[in-house]
Phi, psi and omega in degrees: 000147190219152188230123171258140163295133164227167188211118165242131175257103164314171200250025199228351152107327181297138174252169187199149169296081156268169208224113165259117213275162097262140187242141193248122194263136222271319181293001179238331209067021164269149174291119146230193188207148160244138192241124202223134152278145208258318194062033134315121132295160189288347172258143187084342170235054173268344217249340161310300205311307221255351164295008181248349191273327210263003186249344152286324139349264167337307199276332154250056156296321191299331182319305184280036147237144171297167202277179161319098152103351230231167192233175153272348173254131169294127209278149193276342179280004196299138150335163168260348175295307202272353183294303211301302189289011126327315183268334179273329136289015162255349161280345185288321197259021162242357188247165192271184188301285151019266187320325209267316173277002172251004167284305197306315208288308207266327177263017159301321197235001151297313221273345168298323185285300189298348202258350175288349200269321240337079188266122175308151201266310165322332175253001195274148166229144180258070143268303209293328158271354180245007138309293161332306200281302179303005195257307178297327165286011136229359165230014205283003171208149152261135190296069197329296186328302176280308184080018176270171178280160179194163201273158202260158168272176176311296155339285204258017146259270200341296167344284192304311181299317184273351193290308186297306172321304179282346126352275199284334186304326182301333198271331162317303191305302193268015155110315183297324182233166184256350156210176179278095189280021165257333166318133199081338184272125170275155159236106174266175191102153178242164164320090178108348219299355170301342182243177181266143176332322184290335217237027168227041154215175157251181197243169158330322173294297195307290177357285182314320196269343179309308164298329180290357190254284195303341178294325174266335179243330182268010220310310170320341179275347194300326192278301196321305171325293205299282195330305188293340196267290198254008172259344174071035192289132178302172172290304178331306218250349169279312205265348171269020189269125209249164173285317154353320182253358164236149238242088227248309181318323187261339159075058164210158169255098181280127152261105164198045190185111146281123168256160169222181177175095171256306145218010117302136161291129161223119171249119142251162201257067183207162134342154125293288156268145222290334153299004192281337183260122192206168168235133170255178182256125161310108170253174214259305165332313189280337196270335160308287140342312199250332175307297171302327177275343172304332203265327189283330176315291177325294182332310219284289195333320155289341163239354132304326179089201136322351204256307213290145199251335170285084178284320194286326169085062171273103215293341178224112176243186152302163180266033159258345199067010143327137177266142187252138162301103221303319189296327178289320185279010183268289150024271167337285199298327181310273167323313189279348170295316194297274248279334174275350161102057182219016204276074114256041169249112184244193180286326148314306201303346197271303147349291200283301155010250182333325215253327167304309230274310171288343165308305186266069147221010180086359178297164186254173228272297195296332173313299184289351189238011163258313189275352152253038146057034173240166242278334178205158219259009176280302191291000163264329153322291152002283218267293213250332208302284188326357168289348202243012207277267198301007129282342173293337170272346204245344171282161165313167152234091162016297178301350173304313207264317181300295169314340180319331174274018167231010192316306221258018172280329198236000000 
């Protein structure tokens, strides 16, 4: 294995340092290449960069071995189930934890549908699979409650589609099958499709009123909210905001530290993306807001003692300094939306929010895609632009009054 500096310039003007492995696979005997990020930039850090090559190295050695247990042939009677947990260990030692267990989660209730069946990696068609995909998307969970089936969403069959594409691209690699029977199958529907396009933000007012319902019935959601509404923050980056990163002299915020959690607890000092470490403006609302959880903090601290656990200095815990379980606060958040009369709001949505809300205040698209940390400014187009469609028609229009000099033509 041999490893190189490469330099790429993000579409954000910054170049950053990668570091590229090649490699000799062990199961096909073909040359491949990996590309690892340094989160270097490239000036002032070539003498880091290529001190990173040889601990990558290190560190992806296994590519050129085969996995626990592994061949280069592969036996053709293998399950698809058992195929499925092969590739997922061997997936394992490249993803961070987090990631790695909501893969194991998805290929867990793959692997439920598939196992009474014991169905061949050599036999799946894809009928067979885009079967699959209409089934969950009328049975694909159970209803705690109730205990009936009831349909999975849109989302989470895409999930099930990609985990199985890269699934089946491997069993190509490895010999068993001559195409991918997931190429080409759509998972149609849309999302959310029960509510109307407006209403799956909130506006400046609806904001205002949301955050006044929760200072009274929710108050621990109250900072978590404010921070999502007008900071457009993820939760990961809401529930990792250390005091530390904030800057009262300098009147800023550093995002460059996450919490996650799927069944594990994980905190780290990264991103979702490498735009995601972003510096924000501290503004006298926000300052206010984080003033209050300082003081209520101090208290706690004074009346635990010894007993209080926020050693890292995490601005929003339990009043033990417990770190909250990012899935409980979505949950939490969930309930205070129904009870506010909004549950198509979710915790994200506050996110979609923020970002509508600064749209229609004139930022311009590169502004708004520094301060919601995404990696480029096509996905914030993407993502927020269809929020303004239908006010933009329904608004004045500027061209009534331009056109008029051309009014006596027609």
């Amino acid at each position: 294995m041999t490893g190189s500096l490469q330099i790429k310039k993000l579409k954000s003007g910054k170049s950053y340092y990668y570091i590229r492995l090649s490699y000799k696979d062990a199961r096909t005997g073909q040359w491949k290449t990996k590309t690892l990020a340094t989160k270097l930039e490239a000036k002032n850090n070539k003498k880091k960069a290529e001190s990173m090559i040889t601990r990558y190295i290190d560190q992806y050695s296994y590519l050129e071995e085969l996995p626990d247990g592994g061949s280069v042939f592969v036996n053709p009677d293998i399950t698809l189930n058992e195929y499925m947990e092969i590739w997922l260990r061997d997936k394992k030692r490249d993803l961070k934890l987090s990631t790695y267990e909501g893969y194991a989660f998805r290929v867990n209730c793959i692997g439920r549908y598939f196992d009474d069946k014991r169905t061949k990696v050599t036999d799946v068609t894809p009928k067979m699979i885009d079967t699959f995909f209409k089934y969950c998307l009328r049975y694909g969970k159970t209803n705690q409650k109730t205990k009936e089936r009831e349909p999975l969403s849109v989302r989470s069959v895409r999930s099930y589609k990609s985990i199985l594409f890269a699934v089946f691209n491997q069993a190509v690699i490895d010999g068993l099958i001559r195409f991918n029977p997931v190429s080409g199958i759509s998972v149609h529907g849309k999302q959310n499709k029960d509510y109307d396009e407006d209403l799956l933000f909130l506006t400046e007012d609806e904001i205002a009123g949301m955050l006044a319902f929760l200072a009274t019935e929710y108050p621990r959601l109250l900072g978590i909210a404010f921070m999502g509404a007008y900071y457009g923050l993820r939760r990961s980056e809401i529930l990792g905001l250390k005091w530390e990163a904030i800057d009262a002299a300098k009147k800023t915020i550093r995002i460059n530290h996450t919490l996650v959690r799927v069944k594990t607890e994980s905190a780290e000092d990264s991103t979702k993306t490498q735009s995601g470490r972003r510096e924000l403006n501290l503004f006298p609302t926000a300052e206010k807001c984080l003033e209050k959880i300082w003081c209520e903090q101090q208290e706690n601290k004074k009346f635990y003692g010894t007993a209080y656990k926020n050693k890292d200095g995490y601005v929003f815990t339990w009043e033990d300094g417990t770190l909250y379980n990012p899935d409980y606060i979505s949950k939490l958040f969930t309930k205070a939306m129904i009870r506010f009369g909004r549950p198509e709001i979710s915790l994200h949505k506050l996110r979609h929010s923020c970002a509508s809300m600064l749209i229609n205040r004139g930022w311009d698209i590169k502004k708004l895609q520094y301060w919601l940390g995404h990696s480029d400014a096509q996905t914030t187009l993407n993502i927020y632009s269809h929020f303004n469609r239908r006010r933009l028609n329904s608004s004045e229009n500027d061209l009534s009054e331009i056109s008029l000099a051309s009014a006596d033509l027609f």
